[in-house]
C-alpha positions as a Markdown table, in Angstrom:
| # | Residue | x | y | z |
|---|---|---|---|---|
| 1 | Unk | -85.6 | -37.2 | 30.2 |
| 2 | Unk | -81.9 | -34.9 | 30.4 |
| 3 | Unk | -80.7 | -34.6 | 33.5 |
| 4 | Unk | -78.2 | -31.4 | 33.8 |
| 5 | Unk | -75.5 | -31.8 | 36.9 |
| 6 | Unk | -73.9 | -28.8 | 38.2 |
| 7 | Unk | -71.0 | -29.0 | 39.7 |
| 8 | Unk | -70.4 | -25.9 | 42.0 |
| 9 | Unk | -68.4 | -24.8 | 45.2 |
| 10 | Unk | -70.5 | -24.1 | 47.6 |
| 11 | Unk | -71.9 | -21.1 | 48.8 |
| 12 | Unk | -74.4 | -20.3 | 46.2 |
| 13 | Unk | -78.1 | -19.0 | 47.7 |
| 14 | Unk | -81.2 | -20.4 | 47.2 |
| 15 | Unk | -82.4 | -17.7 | 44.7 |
| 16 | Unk | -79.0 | -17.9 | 42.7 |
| 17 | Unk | -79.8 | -21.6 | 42.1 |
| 18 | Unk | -83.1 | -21.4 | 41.1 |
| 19 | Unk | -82.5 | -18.5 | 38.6 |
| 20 | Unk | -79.4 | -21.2 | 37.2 |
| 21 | Unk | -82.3 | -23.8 | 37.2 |
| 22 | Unk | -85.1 | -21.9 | 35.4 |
| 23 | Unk | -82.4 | -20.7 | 32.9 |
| 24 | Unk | -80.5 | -24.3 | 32.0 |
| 25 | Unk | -84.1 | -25.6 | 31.9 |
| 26 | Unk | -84.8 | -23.0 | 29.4 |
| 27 | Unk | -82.0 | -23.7 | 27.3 |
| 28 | Unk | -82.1 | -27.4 | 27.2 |
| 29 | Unk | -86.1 | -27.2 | 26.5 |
| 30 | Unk | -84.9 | -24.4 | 23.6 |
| 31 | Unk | -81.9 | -26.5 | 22.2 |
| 32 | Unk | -82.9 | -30.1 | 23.1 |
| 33 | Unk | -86.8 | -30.2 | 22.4 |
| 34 | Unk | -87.5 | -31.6 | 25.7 |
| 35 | Unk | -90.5 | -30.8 | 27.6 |
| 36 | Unk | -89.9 | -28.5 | 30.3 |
| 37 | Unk | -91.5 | -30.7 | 32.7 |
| 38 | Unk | -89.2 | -33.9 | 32.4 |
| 39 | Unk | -85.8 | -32.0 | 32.6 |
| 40 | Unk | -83.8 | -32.3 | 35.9 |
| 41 | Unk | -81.3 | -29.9 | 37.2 |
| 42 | Unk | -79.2 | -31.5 | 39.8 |
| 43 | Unk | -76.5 | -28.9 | 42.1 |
| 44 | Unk | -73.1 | -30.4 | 43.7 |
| 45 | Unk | -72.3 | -28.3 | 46.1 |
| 46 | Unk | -69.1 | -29.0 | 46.9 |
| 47 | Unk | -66.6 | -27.7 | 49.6 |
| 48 | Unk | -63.2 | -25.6 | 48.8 |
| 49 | Unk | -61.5 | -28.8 | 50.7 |
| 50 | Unk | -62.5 | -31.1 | 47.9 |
| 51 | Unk | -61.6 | -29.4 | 44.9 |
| 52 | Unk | -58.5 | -28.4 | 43.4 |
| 53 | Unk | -57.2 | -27.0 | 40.3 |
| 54 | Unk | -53.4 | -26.5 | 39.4 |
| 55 | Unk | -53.0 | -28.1 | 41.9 |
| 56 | Unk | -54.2 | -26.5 | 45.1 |
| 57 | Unk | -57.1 | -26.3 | 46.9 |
| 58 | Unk | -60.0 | -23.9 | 46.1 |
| 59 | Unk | -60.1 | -23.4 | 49.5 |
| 60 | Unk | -56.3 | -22.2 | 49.6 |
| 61 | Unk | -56.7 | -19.3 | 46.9 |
């Protein structure tokens, strides 16, 4: 059973994330052999305050 987790900053809609969804399950069924059915897609949503990288803030740029 894969289990894909996305790590994004937040903000994405509902629709953005089940297009994402539908396509990483596509691509793991494609690439993987998995049955559709028994892959997960799990979404961090994650604030600009608790992400950084070079060194600053995602909520600073």
């Amino acid at each position: 059973m894969p289990v894909v987790h996305v790590n994004l900053i937040e903000g994405r809609t509902k629709e953005q994330k089940k297009a994402m969804a539908e396509e990483i399950t596509e691509s793991v069924h494609k690439h993987a052999g998995a049955p559709k059915q028994v892959i997960t897609v799990v979404f961090h949503d994650i604030d600009g305050d608790s992400w950084a990288a070079g060194g600053a803030l995602f909520s600073d740029r």
